[in-house]
N, C-alpha and C positions, 0 to 999 in steps of 0.2 A: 504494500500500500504506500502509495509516495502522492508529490502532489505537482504538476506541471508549473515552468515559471509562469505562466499566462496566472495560474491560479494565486501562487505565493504573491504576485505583485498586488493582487487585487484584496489583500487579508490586512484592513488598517494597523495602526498601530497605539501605546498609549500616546495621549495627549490628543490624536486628531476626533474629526467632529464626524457625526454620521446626521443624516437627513432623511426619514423615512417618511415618506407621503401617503398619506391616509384620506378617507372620508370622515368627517361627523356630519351626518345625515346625509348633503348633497354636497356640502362645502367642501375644496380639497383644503387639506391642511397638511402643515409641516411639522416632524415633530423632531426636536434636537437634543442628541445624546453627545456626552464626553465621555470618551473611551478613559479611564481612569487606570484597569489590569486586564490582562489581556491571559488566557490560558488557553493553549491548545498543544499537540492536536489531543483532543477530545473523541475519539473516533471513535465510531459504532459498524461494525464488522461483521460481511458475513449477514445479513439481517435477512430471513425468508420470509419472501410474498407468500411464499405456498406454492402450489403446481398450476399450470396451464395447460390446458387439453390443446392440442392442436388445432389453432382458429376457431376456438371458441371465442363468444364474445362476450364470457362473463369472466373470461380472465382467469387472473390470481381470487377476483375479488378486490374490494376496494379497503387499502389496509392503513393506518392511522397511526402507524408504528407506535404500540405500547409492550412494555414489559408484559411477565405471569401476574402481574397487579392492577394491568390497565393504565398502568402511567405511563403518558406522551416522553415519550424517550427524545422527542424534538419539539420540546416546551420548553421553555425554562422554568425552574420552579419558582423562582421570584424574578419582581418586576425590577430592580436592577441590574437584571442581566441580557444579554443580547446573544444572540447565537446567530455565527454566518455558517451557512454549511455547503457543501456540495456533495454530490454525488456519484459514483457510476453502477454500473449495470452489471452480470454473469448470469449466463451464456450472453457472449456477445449477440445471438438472435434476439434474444429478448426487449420486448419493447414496450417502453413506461410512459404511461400515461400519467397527469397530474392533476391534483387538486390543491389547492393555496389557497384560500383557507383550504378545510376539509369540507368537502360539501359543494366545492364551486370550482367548475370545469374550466382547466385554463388549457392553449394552444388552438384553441377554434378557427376555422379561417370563414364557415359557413354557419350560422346558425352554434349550433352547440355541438361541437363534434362527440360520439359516444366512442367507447374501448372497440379498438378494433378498425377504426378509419384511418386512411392512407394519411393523417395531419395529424400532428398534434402530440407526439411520442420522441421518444430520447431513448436509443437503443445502446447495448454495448460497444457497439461501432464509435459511435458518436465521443459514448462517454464513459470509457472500460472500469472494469469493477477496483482494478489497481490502478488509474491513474484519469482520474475525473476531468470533464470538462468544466470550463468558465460560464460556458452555458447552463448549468444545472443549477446557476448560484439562486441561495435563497436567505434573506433574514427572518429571525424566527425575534419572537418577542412576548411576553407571557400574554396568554390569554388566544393564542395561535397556535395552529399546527398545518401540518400539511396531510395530505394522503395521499397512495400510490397506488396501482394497476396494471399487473404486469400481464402480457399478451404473448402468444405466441403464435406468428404469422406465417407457419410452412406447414406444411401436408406432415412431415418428418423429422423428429421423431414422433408417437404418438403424443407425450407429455414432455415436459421440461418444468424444472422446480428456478424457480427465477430469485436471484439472491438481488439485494443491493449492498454497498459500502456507504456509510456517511464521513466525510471528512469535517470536523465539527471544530471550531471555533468559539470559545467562551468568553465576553467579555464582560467585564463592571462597569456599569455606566452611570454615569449624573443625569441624571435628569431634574428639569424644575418647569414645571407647567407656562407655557407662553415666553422662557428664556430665548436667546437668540444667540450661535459665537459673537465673538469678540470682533469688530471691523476688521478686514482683510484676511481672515483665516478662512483657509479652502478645506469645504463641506465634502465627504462623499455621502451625491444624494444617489435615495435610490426609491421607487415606486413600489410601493405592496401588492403584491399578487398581480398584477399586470396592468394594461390600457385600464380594463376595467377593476377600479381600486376597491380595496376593500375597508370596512368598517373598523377606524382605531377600537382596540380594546375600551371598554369604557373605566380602565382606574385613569387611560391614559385624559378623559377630556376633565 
């Protein structure tokens, strides 16, 4: 498990500012953390979707990755913390579909693509089980999770058990409600869950 420079360059550090764009209700809004400690890698290895039938289009199932306890293994447990994570794939066939939140389909180019359509997935190809794409990046933030969908797109074999890797990032962050950096300090912003944003947590309004 290692991690490409595409990806190490894009993993902040302490001191800088992060900018994650949300909705409250319609309004976008901005919301700003200082990275204060930084811990990683944090990695979660090896994680099973389950099996895929062959072109079936109910997948793995749609999985929310929790422990034997049901806890979001990609939450954080408190609201001072921030997690960057990325991911890849095994078997490189396999093909992941996403949710950001859990529950809200992202990669659509029509309508709302379902598991199973030619759009909208991140295979092992793309973004291998040992060494993840920049593409996969995702901020996670309490009160968040993602979910995942694995498919399997060939006549051959009859089944395949679909793993993923997370590459996980921990950080401690300031936050102060309606705060701004400091004039001239460059933000990494970045959008939640895609075009279409999704709902801040509400400790954050």
């Amino acid at each position: 498990m290692g991690l490409p420079a595409e990806v190490l360059k894009r993993i902040p550090d302490e001191g800088d500012w992060v900018g994650l764009k949300m909705l409250i209700g319609s309004t976008k809004t901005d919301f700003y953390f200082k990275i204060e400690a930084k811990e990683g890698p944090n990695d979660l290895g090896e994680f099973s979707l389950g099996a895929a039938a062959a072109q079936a289009t109910a997948g793995t199932g749609w999985d929310e990755i929790q422990d034997a306890n049901s806890r979001y293994l990609l939450e954080p447990e408190f609201q001072n913390y921030l997690y960057l994570v990325y991911w890849g794939v095994t078997p490189s066939i396999a093909r992941i579909y996403r949710q950001y939140p859990a529950g809200v389909d992202r990669g659509s180019l029509l309508g709302t693509r379902a598991v199973g359509d030619a759009s909208g997935w991140i295979d092992g190809v793309k973004s291998p089980a040992g060494f993840p794409s920049p593409l996969t990046e995702m901020w996670i933030l309490k009160g968040t999770h993602p979910a995942f969908n694995g498919y399997h797109p060939y006549t051959e074999p009859g089944s395949i058990t679909v793993r993923m890797n997370f590459y996980l990032t921990k950080f401690y962050v300031g936050y102060t409600k309606g705060a701004t950096p400091p004039p001239g300090v460059k933000v990494l912003a970045r959008t939640m869950g895609g075009i279409t944003l999704f709902e801040a947590p509400q400790w954050l309004r």
